[in-house]
N, C-alpha and C positions, 0 to 999 in steps of 0.2 A: 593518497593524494586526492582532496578536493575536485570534483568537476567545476568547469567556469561557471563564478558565483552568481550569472545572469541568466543559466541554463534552469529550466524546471525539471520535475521529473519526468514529465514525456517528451522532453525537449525544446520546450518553449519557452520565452523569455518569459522571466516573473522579475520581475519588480516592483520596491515597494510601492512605487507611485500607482502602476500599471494594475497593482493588486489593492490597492486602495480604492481607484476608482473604482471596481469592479466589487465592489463588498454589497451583499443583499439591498442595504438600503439603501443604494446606489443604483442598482443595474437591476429593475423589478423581472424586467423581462423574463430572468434567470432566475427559475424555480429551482428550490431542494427536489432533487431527485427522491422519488420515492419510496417512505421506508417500510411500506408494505410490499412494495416491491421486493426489497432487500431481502425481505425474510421469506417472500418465494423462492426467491434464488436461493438463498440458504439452503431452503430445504430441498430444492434440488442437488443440489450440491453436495447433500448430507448423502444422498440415493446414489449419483454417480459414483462419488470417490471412495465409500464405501462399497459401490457393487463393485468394483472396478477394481480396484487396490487394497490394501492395507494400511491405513493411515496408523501410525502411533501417535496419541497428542500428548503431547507433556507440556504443565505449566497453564492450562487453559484457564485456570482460576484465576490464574495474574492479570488478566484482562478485566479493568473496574465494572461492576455489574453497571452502573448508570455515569450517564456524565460524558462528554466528546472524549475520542480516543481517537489516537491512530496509531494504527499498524503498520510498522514498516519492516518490508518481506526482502529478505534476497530473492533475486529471481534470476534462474538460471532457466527457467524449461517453463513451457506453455501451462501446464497444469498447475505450477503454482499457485498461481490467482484465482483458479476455482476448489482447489487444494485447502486453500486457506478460506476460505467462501464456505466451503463446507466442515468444518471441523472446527471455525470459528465459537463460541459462547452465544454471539452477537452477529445481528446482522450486519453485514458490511457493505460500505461502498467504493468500489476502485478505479482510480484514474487508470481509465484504458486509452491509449493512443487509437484516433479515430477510425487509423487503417484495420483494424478491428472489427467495424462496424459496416459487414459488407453483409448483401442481399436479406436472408431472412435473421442473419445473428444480430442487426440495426434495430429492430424493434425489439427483439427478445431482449439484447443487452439493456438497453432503454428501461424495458418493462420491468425490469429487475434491479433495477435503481443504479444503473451502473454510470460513471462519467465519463462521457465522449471527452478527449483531448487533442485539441488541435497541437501538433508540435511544430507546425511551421513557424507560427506566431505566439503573441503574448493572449493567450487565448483565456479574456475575462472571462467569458460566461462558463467556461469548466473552473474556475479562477472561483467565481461566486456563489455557484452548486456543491463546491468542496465547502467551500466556508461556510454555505448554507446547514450543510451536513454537520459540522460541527457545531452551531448555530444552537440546530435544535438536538444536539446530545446525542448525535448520534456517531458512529463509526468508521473513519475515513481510510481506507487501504491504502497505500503508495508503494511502489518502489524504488528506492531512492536513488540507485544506479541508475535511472532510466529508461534502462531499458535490459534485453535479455543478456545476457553476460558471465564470467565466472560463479557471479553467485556469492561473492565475497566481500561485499561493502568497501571493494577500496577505491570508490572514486563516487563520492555521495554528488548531485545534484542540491542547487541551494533552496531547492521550492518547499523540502519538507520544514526544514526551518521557519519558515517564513507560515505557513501552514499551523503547524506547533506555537508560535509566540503568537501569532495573529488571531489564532483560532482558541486560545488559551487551554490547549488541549493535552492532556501526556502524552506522549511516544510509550508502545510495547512493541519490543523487537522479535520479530518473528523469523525464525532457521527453520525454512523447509529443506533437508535432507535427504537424498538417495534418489530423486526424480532422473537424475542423470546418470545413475551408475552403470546401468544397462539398456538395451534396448529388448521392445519387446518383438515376438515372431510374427505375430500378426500385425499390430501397427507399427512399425518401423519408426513412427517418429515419438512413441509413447514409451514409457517405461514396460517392462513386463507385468501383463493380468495378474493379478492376488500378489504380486511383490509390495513390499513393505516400503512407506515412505514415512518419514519422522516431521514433524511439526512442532517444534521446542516454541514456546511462548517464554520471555521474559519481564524483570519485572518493572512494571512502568515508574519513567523519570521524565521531569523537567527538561526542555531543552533550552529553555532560557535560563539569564541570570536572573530572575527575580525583580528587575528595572524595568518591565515590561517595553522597554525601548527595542523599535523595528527599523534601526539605521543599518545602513552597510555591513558594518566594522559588526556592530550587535548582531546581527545573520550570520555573517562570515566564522564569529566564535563561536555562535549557537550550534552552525554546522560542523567545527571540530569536538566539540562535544558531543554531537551525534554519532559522527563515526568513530567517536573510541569506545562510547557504550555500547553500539551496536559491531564491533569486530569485536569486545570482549563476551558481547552473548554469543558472536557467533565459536567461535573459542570452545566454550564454555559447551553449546551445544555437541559440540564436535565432540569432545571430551565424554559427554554424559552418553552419547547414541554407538561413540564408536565409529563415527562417519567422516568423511572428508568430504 
């Protein structure tokens, strides 16, 4: 089932209008987040999750060496996003929900080329930093559920959509696995230390028809075709890992 087609992915209204006015050459103010930043983060994130866990990645190839992409992640558990941050190919940047962004993790997240998103409102300026990102070829993270949840893409948000046809970018569907299957002894809200989390990469598709038209109706189907390729990777990952 579709989330309401006015919802974004961190809960903000996107519309085309709203995401028009809001495009780079529009809203200067709203710089591309930075992608030297990106690849700090990266590499930090290459140190935690691997000191920390076991990642499996599968499919990381599938991700185009150059050219705007986005990634979109189930997201069931907080480490996803640096999960996939770090075992990514490419540096990434991801729409984080601003509540996020409290005391010293506001600069760091920042620093690391990450997107504040407002979800009360139609929040341009995270609106034209995503687009910016794509812009300049670079890597945009989402979650399309919106927020933390089963994990199972059945209720997409219509912002990725919008994101993809606007951004002229492919979608790679990304199944992070096993973050939630247990808990661990010392951190209670983390998975268990050196347990094994799976990361399937799939392989990138269009999510438009090809009309480059960003109407309604045009979103609305772009979005049912997102969520069948993206529950059939996840499927599919399930299948290959062994995981639910």
């Amino acid at each position: 089932m579709r989330g309401h087609p006015r919802r974004g992915e961190a809960g903000g209204e996107v519309s085309e209008a709203s995401a028009d006015r809001a495009t780079p050459a529009r809203t200067a103010s709203a710089e591309a987040p930075s992608s030297r930043g990106a690849e700090v983060g990266r590499r930090i994130g290459v140190g935690l999750m691997y000191g920390l866990w076991k990642p499996r990645v599968l499919g990381a190839w599938r991700v185009p060496t150059t050219g705007p992409v986005i990634l979109a992640v189930n997201h069931s558990h907080n480490i996803d996003g640096p999960m996939v941050m770090g075992v990514a190919p490419r540096p990434t940047h991801f729409l984080i929900k601003k509540e996020a962004f409290v005391g010293p993790l506001d600069p760091f997240l920042l620093g690391i080329g990450q997107v504040k998103v407002d979800r009360s409102t139609a929040d341009r300026t995270a609106i034209t930093q995503a687009l910016a990102v794509l812009t300049a070829g670079g890597v945009l993270g989402i979650f399309p559920e919106g927020t933390r949840g089963e994990g199972d893409f059945a209720s997409l948000r219509a912002g990725l959509s919008y994101f993809a046809v606007r951004g002229g970018a492919p979608i790679v569907p990304v199944a992070v696995l096993g973050s939630t299957e247990r808990r661990g002894r010392l951190m209670k809200g983390l998975p268990p230390l050196r347990s094994r989390v799976d990361v399937v990469f799939g392989d990138p598709f269009e999510a438009g028809d090809g009309s480059g038209r960003r109407t309604r109706k045009a979103l609305d189907e772009a979005t049912e075709r997102i969520q069948k390729q993206l529950g059939a990777h996840l499927e599919h990952a399930r299948r290959l890992t062994g995981r639910r």
